[in-house]
C-alpha positions in Angstrom: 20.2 26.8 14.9 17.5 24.1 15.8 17.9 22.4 12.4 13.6 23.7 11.5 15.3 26.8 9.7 15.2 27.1 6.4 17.9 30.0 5.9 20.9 27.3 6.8 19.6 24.7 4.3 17.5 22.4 6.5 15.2 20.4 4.9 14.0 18.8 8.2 10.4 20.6 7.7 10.0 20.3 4.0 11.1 16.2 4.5 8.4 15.9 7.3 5.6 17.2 4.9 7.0 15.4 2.0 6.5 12.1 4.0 3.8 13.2 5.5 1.7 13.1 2.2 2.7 9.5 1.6 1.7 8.9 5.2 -1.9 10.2 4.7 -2.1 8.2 1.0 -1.5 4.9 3.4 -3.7 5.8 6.0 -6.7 6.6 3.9 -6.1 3.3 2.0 -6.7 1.6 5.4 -9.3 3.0 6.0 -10.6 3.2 2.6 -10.8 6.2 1.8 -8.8 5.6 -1.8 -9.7 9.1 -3.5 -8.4 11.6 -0.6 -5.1 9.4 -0.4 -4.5 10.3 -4.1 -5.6 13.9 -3.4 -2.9 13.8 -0.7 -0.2 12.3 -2.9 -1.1 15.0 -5.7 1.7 17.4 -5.0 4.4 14.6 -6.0 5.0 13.1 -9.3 4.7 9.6 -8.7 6.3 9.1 -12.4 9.5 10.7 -11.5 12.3 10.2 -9.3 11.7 11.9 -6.0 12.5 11.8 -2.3 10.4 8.7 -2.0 12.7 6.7 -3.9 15.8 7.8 -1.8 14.6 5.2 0.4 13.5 1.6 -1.4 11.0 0.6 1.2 9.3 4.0 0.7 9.5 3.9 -2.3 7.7 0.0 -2.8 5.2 0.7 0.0 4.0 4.6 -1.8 3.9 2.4 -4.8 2.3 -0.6 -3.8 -0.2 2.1 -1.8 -0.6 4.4 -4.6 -1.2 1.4 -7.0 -3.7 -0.1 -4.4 -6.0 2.8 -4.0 -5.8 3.4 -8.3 -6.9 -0.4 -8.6 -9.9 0.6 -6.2 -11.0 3.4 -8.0 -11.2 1.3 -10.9 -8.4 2.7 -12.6 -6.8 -0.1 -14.0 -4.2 1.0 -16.6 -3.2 3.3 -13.9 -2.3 1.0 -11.6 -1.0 -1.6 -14.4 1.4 0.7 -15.1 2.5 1.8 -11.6 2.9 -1.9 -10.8 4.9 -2.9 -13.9 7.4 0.0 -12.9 8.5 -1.2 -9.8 8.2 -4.9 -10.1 10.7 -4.1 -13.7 12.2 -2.6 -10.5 12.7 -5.0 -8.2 13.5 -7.8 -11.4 16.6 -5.8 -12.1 17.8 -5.0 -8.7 16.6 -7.7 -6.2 19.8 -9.4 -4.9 21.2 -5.6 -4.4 18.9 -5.5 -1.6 19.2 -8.7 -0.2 21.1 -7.3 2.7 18.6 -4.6 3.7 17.2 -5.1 7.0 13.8 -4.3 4.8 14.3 -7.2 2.4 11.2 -9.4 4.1 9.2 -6.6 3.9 10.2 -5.9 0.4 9.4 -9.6 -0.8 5.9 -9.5 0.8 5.2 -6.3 -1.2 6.2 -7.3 -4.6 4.0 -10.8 -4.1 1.4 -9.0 -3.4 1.9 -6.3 -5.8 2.4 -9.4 -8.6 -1.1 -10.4 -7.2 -2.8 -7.2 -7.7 -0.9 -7.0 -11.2 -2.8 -10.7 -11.7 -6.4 -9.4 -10.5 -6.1 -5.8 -12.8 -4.5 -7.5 -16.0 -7.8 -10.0 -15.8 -9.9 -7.2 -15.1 -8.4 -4.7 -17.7 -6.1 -7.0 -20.0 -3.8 -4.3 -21.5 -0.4 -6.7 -22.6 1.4 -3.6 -24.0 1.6 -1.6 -20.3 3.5 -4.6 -19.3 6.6 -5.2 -19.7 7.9 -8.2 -21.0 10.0 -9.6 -18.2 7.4 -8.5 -15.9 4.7 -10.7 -17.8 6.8 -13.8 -17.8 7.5 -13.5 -14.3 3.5 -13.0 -13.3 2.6 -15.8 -15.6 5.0 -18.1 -14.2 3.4 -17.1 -10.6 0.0 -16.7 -11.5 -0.8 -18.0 -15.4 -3.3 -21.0 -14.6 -4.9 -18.2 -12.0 -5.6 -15.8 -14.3 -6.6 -17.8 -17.8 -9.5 -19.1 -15.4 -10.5 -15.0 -14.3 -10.4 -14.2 -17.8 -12.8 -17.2 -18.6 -14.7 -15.6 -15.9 -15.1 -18.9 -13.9 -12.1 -17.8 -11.4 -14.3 -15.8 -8.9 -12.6 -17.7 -5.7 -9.1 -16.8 -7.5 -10.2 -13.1 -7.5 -11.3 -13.6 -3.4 -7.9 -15.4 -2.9 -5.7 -13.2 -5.0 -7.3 -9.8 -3.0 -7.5 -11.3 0.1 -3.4 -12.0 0.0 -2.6 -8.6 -1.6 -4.9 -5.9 -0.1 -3.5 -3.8 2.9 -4.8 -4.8 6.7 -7.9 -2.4 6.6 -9.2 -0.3 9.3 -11.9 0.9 11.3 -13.2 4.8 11.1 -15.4 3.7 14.2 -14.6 2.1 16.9 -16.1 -1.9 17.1 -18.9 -2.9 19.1 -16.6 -4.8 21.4 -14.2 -2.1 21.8 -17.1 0.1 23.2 -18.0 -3.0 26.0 -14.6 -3.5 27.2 -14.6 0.4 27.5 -17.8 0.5 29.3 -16.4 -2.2 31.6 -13.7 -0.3 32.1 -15.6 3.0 33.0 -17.7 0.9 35.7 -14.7 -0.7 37.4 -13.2 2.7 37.3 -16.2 3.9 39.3 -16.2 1.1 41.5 -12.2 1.7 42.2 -13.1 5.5 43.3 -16.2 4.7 45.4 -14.7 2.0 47.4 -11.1 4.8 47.4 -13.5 8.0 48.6 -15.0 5.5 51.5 
């Protein structure tokens, strides 16, 4: 009837909460809040196929997300093995996507997700979670990068590599500055009405 009704077969209501779980995982991995994004995410099995990976930017950025907040919680194997899943991904199927008006968006995830990889492998080195392919590829992008983080004389490598491959945080809070151009605002608002009622 208004396609929300589940007797005719819609899905329309069970795909809105379905992406609205990955919605609240990226949200609270803004605003770092990494443990209630996973909460959120609970109800899907990341390690299967799913409705996520209908769609491969969906699928990258719940990934890269899920991966992300793992990584942050200190969870390394976790998030090793997340990583190497869909970067084995993207190795084998790369130039089927080259015409997807995503593609950019998919590149910039999968450097940053090789980046991550880079900072988690130094952190936790675990060579069998990898795959081979994948471990060729991350050394070839970041070998000299990581030897020196394993030596543990790479500390501005660590800053640079997390810097490029974390998400664009957020405020909970408003900033100071937002608060003065509101205040501003709320004055020449009450300036507008005086000088209106005379």
């Amino acid at each position: 009837m208004n396609g929300y009704d589940h007797d005719d077969g819609s899905n329309v209501l069970k795909m809105l909460g379905y992406y609205s779980m990955i919605g609240l995982l990226r949200v609270h991995c803004l605003l770092g809040d990494y443990c209630t994004g996973l909460k959120f995410l609970s109800p899907i099995d990341i390690s299967e196929q799913g409705v996520y990976t209908t769609v491969i930017g969906s699928c990258i950025s719940t990934i890269y997300h899920y991966g992300f907040a793992n990584f942050m919680m200190h969870r390394y194997a976790d998030a090793i093995h997340q990583f190497n899943r869909i970067l084995l991904y993207m190795l084998k199927y790369k130039e089927y996507h080259q015409k997807s008006p995503q593609y950019d968006l998919l590149l910039k995830k999968n450097e940053q997700m090789y980046a991550l990889l880079a900072i988690c492998l130094s952190l936790c080195p675990q060579n069998n979670l990898t795959d081979e392919n994948v471990s060729i590829e991350l050394k070839g992008r970041y070998g000299t990068k990581m030897t020196k983080m394993l030596r543990c004389d790479g500390e501005k490598y660590y800053d640079e590599l997390f810097s490029f491959a974390c998400p664009k945080f957020i405020a909970a809070s408003p900033s100071v500055f937002y608060n003065q151009v509101l205040s501003k605002a709320k004055i020449a608002l009450v300036v507008f009405f005086c000088i209106y009622l005379l």
